[in-house]
Backbone bond lengths (Angstrom), bond angles and torsions (degrees), N, CA, C in turn:
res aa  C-N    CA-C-N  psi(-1)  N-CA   C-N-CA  omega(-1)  CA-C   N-CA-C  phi
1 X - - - 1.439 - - 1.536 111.12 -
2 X 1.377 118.51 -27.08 1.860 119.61 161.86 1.255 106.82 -35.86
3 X 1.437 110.46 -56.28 1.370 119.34 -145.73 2.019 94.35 -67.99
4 X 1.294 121.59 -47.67 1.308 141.41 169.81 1.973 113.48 -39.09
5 X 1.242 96.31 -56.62 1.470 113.65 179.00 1.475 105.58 -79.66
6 X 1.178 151.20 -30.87 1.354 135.57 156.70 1.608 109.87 -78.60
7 X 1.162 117.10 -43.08 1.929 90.43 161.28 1.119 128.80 -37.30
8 X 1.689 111.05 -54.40 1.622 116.04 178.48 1.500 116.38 -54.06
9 X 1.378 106.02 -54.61 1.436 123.83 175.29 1.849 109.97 -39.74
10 X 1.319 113.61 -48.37 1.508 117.10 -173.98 1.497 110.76 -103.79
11 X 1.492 128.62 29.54 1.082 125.04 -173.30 1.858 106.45 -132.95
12 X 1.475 126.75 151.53 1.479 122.25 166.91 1.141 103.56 -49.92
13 X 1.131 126.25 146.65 2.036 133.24 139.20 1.156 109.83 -127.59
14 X 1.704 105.06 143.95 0.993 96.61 152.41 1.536 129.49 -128.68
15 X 1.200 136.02 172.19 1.559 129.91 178.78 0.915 124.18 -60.60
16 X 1.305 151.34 122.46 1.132 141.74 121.51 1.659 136.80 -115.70
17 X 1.824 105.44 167.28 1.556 108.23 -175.11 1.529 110.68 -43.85
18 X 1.396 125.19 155.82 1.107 127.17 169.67 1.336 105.84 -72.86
19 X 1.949 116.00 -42.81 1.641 98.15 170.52 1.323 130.57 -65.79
20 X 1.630 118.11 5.67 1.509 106.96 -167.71 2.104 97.86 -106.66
21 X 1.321 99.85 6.00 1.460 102.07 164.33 1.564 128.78 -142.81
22 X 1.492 98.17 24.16 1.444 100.10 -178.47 1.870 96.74 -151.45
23 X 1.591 113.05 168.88 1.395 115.60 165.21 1.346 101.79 -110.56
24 X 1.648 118.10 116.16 1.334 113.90 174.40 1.589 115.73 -103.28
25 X 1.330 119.62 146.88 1.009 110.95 -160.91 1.975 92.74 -153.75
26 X 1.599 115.24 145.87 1.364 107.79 165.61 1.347 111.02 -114.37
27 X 1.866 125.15 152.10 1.068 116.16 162.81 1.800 126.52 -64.54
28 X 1.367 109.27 -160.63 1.860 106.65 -170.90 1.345 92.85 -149.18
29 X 1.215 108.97 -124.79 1.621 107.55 -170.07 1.472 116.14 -90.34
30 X 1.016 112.43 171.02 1.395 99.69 -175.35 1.427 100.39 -91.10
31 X 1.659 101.09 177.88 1.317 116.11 -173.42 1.866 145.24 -56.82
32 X 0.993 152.84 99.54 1.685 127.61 -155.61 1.605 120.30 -54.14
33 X 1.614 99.58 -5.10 0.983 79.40 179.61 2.300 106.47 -128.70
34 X 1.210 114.04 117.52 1.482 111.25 -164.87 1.813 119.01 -144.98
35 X 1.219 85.66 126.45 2.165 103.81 -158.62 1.889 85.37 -97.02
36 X 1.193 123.51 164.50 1.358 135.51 170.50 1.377 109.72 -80.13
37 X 2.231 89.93 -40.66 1.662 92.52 -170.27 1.566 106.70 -124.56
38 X 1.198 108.90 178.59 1.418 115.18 -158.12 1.471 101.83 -89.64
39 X 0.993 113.63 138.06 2.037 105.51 176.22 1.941 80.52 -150.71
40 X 1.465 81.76 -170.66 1.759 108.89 173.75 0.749 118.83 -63.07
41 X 1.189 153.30 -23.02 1.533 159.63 -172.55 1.721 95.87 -113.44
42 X 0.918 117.95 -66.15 1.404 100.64 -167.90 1.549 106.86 -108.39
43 X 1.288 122.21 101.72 1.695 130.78 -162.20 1.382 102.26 -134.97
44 X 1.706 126.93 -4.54 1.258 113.76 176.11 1.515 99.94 -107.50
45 X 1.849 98.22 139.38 1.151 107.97 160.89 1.727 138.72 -67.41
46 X 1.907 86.78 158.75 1.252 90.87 -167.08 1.851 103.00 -118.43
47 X 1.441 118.02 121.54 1.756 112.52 -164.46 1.378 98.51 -111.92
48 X 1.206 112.73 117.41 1.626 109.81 155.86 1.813 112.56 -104.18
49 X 1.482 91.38 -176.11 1.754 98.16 -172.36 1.493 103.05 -51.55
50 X 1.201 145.93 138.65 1.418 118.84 156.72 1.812 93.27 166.05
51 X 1.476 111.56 171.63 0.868 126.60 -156.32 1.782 109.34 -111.79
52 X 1.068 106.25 -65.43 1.517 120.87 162.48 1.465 118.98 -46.66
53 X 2.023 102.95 118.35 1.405 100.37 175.87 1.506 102.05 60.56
54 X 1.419 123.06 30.02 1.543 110.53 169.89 1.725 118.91 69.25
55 X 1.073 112.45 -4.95 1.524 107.44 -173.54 1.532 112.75 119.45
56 X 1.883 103.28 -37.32 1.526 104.71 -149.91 1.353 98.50 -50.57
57 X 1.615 106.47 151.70 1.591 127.99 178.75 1.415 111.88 -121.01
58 X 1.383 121.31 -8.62 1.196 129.10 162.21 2.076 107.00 149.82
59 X 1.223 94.77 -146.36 1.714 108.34 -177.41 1.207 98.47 -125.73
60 X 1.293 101.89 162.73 1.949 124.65 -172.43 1.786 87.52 -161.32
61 X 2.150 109.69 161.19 1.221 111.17 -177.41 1.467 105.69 -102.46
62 X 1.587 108.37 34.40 1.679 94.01 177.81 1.215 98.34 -167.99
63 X 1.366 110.75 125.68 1.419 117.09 174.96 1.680 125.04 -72.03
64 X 1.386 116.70 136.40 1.566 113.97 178.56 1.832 109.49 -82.19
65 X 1.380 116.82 -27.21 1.338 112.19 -165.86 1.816 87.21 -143.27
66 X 1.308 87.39 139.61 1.788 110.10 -165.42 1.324 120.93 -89.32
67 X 1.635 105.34 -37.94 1.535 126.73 -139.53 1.743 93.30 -105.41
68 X 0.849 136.69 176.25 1.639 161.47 139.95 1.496 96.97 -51.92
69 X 1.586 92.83 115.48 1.731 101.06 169.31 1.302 103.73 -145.69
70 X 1.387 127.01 -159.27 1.334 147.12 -153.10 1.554 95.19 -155.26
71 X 1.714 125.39 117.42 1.135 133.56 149.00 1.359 136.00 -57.08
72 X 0.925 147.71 137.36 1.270 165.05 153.41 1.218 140.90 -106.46
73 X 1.718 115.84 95.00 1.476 111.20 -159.16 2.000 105.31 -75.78
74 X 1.499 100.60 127.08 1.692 79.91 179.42 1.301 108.15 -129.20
75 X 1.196 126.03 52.71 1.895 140.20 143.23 1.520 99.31 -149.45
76 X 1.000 111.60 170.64 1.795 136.10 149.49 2.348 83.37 88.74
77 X 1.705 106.04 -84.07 1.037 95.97 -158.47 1.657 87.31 -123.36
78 X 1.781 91.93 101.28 1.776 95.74 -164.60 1.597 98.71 -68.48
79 X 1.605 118.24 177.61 1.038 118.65 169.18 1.429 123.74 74.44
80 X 1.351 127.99 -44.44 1.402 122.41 157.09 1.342 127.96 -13.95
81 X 0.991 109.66 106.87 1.542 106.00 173.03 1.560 120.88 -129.18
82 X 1.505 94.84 156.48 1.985 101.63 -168.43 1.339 94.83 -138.79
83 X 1.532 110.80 144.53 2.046 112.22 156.30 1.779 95.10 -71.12
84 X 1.531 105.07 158.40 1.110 118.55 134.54 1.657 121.56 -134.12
85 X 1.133 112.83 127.36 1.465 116.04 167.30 1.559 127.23 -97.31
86 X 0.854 94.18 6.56 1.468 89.37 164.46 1.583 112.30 -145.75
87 X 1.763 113.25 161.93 1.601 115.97 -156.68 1.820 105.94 -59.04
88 X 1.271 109.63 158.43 1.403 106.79 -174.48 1.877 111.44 -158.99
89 X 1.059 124.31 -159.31 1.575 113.44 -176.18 1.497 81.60 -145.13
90 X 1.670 123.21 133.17 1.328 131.84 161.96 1.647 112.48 -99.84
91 X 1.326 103.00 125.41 1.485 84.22 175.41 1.582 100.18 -133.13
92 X 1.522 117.21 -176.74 1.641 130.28 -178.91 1.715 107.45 53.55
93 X 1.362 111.04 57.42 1.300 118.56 171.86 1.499 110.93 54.56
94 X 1.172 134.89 35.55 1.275 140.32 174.77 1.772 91.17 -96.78
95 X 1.772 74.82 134.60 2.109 81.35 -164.65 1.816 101.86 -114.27
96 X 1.567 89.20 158.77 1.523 105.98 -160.38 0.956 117.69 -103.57
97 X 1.399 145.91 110.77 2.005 136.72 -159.83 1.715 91.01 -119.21
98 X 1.216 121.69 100.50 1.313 113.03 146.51 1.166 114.62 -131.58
99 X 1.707 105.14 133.15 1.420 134.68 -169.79 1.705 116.83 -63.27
100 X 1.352 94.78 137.40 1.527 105.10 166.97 1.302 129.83 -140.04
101 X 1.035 117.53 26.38 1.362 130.83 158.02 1.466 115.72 -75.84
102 X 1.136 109.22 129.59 1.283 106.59 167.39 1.605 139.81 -35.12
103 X 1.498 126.82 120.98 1.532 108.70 -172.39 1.482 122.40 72.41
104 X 1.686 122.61 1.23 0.900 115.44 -142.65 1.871 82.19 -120.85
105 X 1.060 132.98 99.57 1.622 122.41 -171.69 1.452 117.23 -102.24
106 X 1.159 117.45 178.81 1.770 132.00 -152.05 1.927 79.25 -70.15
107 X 1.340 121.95 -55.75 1.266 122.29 -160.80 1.500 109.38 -53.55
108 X 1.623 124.09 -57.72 1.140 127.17 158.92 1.867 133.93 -34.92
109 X 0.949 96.44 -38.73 1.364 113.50 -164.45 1.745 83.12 -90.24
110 X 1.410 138.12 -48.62 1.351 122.48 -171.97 1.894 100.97 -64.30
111 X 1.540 107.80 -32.84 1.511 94.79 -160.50 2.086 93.63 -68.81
112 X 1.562 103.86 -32.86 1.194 93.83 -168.55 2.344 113.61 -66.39
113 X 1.181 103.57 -27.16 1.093 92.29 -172.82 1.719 105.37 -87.87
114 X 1.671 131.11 2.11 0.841 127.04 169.15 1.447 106.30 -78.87
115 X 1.286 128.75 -28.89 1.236 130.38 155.65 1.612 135.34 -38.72
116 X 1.147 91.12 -31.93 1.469 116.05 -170.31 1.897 121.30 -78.12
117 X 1.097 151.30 134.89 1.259 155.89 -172.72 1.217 93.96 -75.54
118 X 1.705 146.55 91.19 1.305 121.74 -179.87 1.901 102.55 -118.86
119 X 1.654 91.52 103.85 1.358 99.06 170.71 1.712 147.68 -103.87
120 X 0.935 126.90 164.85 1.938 100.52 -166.66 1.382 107.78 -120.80
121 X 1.083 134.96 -178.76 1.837 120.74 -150.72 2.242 80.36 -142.00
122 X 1.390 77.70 160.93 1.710 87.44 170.81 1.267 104.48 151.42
123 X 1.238 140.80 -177.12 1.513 141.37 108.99 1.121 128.32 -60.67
124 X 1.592 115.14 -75.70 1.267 136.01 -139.51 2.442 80.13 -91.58
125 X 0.952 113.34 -69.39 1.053 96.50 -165.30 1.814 93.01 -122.97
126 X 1.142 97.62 145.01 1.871 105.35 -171.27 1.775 102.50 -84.37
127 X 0.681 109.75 115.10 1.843 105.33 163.24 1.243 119.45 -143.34
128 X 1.197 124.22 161.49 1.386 135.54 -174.49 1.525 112.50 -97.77
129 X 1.229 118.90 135.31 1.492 108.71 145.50 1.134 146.39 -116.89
130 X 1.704 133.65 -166.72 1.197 124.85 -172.63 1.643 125.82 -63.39
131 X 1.591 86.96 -42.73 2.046 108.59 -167.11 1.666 84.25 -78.04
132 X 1.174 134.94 -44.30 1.216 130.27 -167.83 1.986 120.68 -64.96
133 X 1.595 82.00 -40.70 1.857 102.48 -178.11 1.984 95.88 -71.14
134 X 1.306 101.17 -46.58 1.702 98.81 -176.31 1.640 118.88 -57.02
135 X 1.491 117.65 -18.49 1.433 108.16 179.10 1.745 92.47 -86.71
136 X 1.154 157.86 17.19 1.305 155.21 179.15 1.267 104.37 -35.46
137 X 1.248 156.08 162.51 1.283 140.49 111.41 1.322 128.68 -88.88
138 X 1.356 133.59 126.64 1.234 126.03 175.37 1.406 95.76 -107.68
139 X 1.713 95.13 161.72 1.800 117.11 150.14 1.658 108.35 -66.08
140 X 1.666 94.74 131.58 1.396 97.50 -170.85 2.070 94.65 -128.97
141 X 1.245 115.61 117.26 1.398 136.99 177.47 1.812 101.98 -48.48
142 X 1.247 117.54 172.86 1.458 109.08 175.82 1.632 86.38 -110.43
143 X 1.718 126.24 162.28 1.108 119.44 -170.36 1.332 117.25 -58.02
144 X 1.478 119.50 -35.76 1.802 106.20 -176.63 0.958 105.92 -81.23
145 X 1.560 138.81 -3.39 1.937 102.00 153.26 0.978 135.20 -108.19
146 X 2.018 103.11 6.86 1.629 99.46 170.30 1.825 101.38 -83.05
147 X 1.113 124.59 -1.24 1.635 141.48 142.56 1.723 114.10 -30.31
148 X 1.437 92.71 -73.92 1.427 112.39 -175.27 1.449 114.83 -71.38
149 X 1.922 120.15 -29.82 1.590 113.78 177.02 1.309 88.67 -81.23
150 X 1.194 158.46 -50.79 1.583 141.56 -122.29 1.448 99.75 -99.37
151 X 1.517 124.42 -9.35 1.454 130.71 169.77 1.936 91.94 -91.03
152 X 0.923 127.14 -28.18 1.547 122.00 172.80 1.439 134.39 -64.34
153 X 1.692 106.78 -42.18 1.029 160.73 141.33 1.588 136.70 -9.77
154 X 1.298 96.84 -85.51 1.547 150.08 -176.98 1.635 99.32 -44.99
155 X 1.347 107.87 -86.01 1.658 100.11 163.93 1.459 153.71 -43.81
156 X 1.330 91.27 -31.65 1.662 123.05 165.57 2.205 97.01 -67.29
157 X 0.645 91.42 -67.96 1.974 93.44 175.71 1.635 107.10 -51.51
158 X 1.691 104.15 -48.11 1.717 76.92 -174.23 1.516 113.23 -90.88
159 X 1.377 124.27 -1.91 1.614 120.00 155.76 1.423 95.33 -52.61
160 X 1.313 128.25 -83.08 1.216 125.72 -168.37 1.107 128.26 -19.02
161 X 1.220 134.22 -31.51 1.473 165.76 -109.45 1.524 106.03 -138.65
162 X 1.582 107.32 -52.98 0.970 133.14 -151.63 2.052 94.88 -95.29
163 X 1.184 93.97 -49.97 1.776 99.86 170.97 1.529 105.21 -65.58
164 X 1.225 141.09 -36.57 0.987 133.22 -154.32 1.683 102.72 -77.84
165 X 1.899 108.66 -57.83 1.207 111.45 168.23 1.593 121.61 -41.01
166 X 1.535 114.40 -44.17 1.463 113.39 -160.78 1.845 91.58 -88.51
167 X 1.298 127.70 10.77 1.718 124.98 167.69 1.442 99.12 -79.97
168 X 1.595 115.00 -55.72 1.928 125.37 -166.49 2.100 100.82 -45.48
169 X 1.820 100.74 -48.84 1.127 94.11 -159.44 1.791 107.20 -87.13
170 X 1.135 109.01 -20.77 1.661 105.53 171.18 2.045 104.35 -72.00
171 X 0.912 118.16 -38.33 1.538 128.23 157.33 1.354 104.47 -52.97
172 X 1.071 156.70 -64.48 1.604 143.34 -155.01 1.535 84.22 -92.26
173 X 1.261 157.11 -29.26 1.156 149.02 -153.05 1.324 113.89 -87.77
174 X 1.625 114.30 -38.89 1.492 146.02 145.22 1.611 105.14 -37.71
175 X 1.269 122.84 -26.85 2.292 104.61 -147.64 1.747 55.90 -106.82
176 X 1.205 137.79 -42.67 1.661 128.60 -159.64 1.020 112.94 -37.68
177 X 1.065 102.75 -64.58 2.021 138.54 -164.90 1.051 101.08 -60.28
178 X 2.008 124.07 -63.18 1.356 112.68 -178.70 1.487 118.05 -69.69
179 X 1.311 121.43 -13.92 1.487 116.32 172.70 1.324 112.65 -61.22
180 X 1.335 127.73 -47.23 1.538 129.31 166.97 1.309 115.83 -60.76
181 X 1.486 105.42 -41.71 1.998 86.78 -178.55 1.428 111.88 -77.59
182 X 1.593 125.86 -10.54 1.754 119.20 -175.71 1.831 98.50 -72.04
């Protein structure tokens, strides 16, 4: 990520709205239909606001959002943010950033909104919203070096990716083992 942060650091940017390079969108209620655990029928995730385990709240058999996006927790623990790459169901106002700008990918767009001050307004309970999250401004790369970071990048995310998956299955492999030895 050095290598990422002195590109940015030595390169033009310029600003722009979060709506004029992304589709933002929040989830609602959750689904009618919801398993704890993952099986065949119900294998797509379910993300609420939250911190633990990423948010997940369980599985549902149909995904609300398809594409590669960027989470956004917007009550309880604002600002949180997660990739997801694969389809999933958002629910309890947990908001959805996937990019459409050209060249411009889920990885980029997370480092750029981790960059970002993202705060939520209220008294009684702080939350964020959509029309509010869409005037954002981020630093926006010119296309050949969000080219050049996302080949910098890119590997660093799918290790990440790649550790995270191989934690779930050394973890379920673990509850295995001790189920036989109790």
């Amino acid at each position: 990520m050095a290598e990422y942060r002195q590109k940015v650091a030595t390169t033009a940017i310029t600003q722009m709205k979060l709506d004029d390079i992304a589709k933002v969108s929040a989830g609602g209620d959750k689904p009618k239909l919801v398993s704890d655990l993952a099986s065949d029928e119900m294998r797509i995730p379910i993300y609420s606001n939250g911190i633990t385990n990423e948010g997940l709240y369980g599985f549902t058999d149909t995904p609300k959002i398809f594409d590669k996006a960027v989470t956004v927790s917007a009550r309880g623990t604002i600002g949180y943010l997660a990739i997801r790459e694969e389809p999933y169901y958002p629910i309890v106002r947990l908001i959805s950033v996937i990019p459409t700008l050209e060249k411009f990918t889920i990885h980029q767009l997370y480092l750029a909104l981790t960059d970002t001050n993202i705060q939520g307004f209220g008294t009684t309970q702080q939350q964020l919203t959509v029309p509010v999250f869409k005037s954002t401004m981020l630093p926006i790369l010119p296309e050949e070096t969000r080219i050049e970071i996302e080949e910098l990048i890119s590997p660093m995310f799918d290790m990440i990716a790649h550790n995270k998956h191989e934690i779930v299955t050394l973890s379920e492999t673990r509850d295995s083992l001790l189920k036989k030895l109790i």
